[in-house]
N, C-alpha and C positions, 0 to 999 in steps of 0.2 A: 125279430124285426117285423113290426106291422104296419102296411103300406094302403092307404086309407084315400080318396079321392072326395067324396062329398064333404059341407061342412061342416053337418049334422053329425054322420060318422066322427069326425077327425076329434069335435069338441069332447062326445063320450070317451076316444079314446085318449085324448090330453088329460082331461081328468081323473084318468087311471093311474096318470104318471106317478110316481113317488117323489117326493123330494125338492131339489132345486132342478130347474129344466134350463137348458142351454139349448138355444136353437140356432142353427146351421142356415141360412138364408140362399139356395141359388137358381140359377138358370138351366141344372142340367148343362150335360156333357161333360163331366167333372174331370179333375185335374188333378196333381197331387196338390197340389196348391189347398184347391177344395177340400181335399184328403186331411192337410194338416188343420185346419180349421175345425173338422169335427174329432178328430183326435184330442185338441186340444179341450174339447168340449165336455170328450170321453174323460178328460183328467181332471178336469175342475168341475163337473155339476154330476148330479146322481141321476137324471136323465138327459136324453137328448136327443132332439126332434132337427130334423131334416126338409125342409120345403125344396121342391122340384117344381119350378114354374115359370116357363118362359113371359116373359110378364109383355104384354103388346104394347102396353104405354108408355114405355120408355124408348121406341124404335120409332124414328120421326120420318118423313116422309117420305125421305130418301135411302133408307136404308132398311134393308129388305128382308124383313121379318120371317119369311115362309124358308129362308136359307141358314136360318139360325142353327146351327146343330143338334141333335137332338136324338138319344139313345135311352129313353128308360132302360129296358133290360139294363145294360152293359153299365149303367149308373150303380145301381141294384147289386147290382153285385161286387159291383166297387166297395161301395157302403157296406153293405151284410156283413164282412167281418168286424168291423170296427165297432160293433157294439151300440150301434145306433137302437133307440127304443121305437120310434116311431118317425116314418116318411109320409111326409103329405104333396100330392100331386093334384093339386086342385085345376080344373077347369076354366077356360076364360070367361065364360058363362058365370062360373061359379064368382070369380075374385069383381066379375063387374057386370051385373046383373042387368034387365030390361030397364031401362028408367035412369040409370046409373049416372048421379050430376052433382058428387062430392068431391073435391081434390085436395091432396096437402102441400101447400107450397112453400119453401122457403127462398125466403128472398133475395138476402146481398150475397149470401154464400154461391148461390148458382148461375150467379151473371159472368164471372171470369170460368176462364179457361177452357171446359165442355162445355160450360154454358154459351158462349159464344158463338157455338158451330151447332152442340143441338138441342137450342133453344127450349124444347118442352120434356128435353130428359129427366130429366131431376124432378120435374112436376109429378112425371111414373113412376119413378124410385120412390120419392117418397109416399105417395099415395100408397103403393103396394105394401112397403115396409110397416106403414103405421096400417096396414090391414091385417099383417102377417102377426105386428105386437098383439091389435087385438085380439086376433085368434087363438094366439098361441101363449100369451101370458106370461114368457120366461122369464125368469132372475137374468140371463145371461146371454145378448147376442154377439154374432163372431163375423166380422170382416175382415179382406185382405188388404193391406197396404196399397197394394199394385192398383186399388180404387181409394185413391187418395180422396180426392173430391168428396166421392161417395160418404165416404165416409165420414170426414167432414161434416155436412150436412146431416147425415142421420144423426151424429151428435148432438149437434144444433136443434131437431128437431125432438129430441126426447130431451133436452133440457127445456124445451118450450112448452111442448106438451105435457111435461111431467109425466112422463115414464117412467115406473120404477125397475129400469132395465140397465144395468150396466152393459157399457159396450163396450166390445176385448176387440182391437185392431191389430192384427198376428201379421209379423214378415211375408213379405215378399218372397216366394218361392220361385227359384229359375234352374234355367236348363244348365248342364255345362259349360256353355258358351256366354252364361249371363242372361239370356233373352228369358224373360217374364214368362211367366206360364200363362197361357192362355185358352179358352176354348175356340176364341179365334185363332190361332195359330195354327189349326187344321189348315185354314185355307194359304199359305206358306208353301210357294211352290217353288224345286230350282232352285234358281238364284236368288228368289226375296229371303228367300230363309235365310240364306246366308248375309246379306244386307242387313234382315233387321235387329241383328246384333251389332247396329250403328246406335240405338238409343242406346245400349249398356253404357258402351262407348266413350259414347256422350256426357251420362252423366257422369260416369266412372272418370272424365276426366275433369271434369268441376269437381269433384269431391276432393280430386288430388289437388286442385289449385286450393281451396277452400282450407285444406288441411296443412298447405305449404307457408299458410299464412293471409291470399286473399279476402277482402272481405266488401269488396267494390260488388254490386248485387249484378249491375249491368255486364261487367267483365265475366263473372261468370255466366251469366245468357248469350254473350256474344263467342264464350269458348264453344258453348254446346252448339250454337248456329253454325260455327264454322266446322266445326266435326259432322255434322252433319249434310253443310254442303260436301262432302268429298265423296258421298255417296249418291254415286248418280238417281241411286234407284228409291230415293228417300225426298218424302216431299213434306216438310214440316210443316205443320198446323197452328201450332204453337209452342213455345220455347219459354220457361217461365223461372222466376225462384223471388218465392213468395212468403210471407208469412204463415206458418204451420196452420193456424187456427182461423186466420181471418181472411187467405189466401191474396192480400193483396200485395201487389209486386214492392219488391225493395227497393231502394237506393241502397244501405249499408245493411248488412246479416249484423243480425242481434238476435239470442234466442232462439228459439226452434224454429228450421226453418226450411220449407217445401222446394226440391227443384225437380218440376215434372215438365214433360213433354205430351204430346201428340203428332204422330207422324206415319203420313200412307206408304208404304213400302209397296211398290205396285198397288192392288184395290183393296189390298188388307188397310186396316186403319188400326194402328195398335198405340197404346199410351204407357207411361212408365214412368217412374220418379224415384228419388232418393230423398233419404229425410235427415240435414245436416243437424248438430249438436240434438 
């Protein structure tokens, strides 16, 4: 495994790769979550590149970047068995240089749901992402479900851009308990931890109305509110069940279709969803 930092460097060694390349897209502090994402990367392409970069422009004014977690080593050797070919840990410097006044933005997709609360998120996402394409060239990128949105739009945006990158959206990986894997979940202290296995909950029991016969869109956002009022320590953000592709809220479920949350459990902020039919 070769772990590369400039650009210069990284692009020599991309071009070394052999074959079809699938890249691993994250923020560092990894998870198994993260874990199953390049596994699956290992199984379907003949290389497989890893980005390590906490990215600045997707963290808005309020929320406080320099607390973000953060472990190369212990990353590193996460990875190392798994057969990864190449890790890139580029610099902020590097991803947005002196002068830096390009963005990519998608539109209707990032006005509901985190778009609501952090308004120039998804402005960062994207922009980093279609910088990560053009560096890195893959046949094949890998996100997790548990960034429904996210994902969404990076969709959205390599069908706009004309990307020749297929995108693989792999399950949602959780703990025993249900609770989503997170690298925010470090900060879960005490009592939130055990709280914030109120979004499982939540949605775990819209899925059971849904599948009991429900199909009222509103009924099931008003079970997960009130599941979620019973947790003192849980203060909902938003409460949603939307359509998969275009995320706009229901009246009746028809089709594939989103039901996520956002919700502060003490100062942690964590999000979570399930994906009906």
């Amino acid at each position: 495994m070769r772990t590369v930092i400039s650009l210069d460097e990284f692009r020599a060694a991309r071009l070394a790769l052999p074959g079809s390349v699938g890249l691993v897209p994250t923020m560092g502090y990894l998870h198994e979550g993260h874990l199953s994402l390049i596994r699956r990367a290992r199984e379907e392409c003949n290389s497989v590149v890893v980005s390590i970069f906490v990215n600045p422009t997707q963290f808005g004014a309020n929320e406080d970047l320099s607390k973000y977690p953060r472990d190369l080593a212990r990353d590193l050797s996460l990875i190392e068995p798994l057969g990864v070919d190449l890790v890139w840990n580029p610099t902020p410097e590097i991803m947005y240089p002196p002068g830096f006044q390009t963005w990519v933005e998608v539109e209707v997709l990032t006005r509901p749901l985190e778009g609501t609360i952090r308004t120039s998120h998804f402005k960062g996402v994207a922009t980093v992402v279609a910088k990560l394409f053009n560096a890195v060239q893959p046949h094949k990128a890998y996100f997790g479900q548990k960034d429904a949105q996210q994902a969404a739009v990076i969709r959205q945006m390599v069908r706009d851009l004309n990307f020749p990158i297929e995108i693989s959206v792999c399950p949602t990986l959780r703990e025993a308990d249900g609770l989503a894997m997170s690298s925010r979940n470090k900060y879960l202290e005490g009592p939130d931890r055990a709280a914030a296995t109120i979004l499982f909950r939540a949605l775990s029991a819209a899925k059971a109305a849904y599948e009991a016969g429900e199909r009222n869109a509103e009924k099931l956002r008003t079970l997960m509110k009130d599941m979620l009022a019973s947790e003192q320590r849980a203060q909902p953000q938003y409460v949603s069940c939307a359509d998969y592709d275009t995320l706009e809220e229901l009246d009746l479920i028809h089709g594939k279709t989103l039901l996520s949350m956002a919700v502060l459990i003490g100062r942690t902020r964590l999000i979570d969803n399930f994906v009906l039919n």
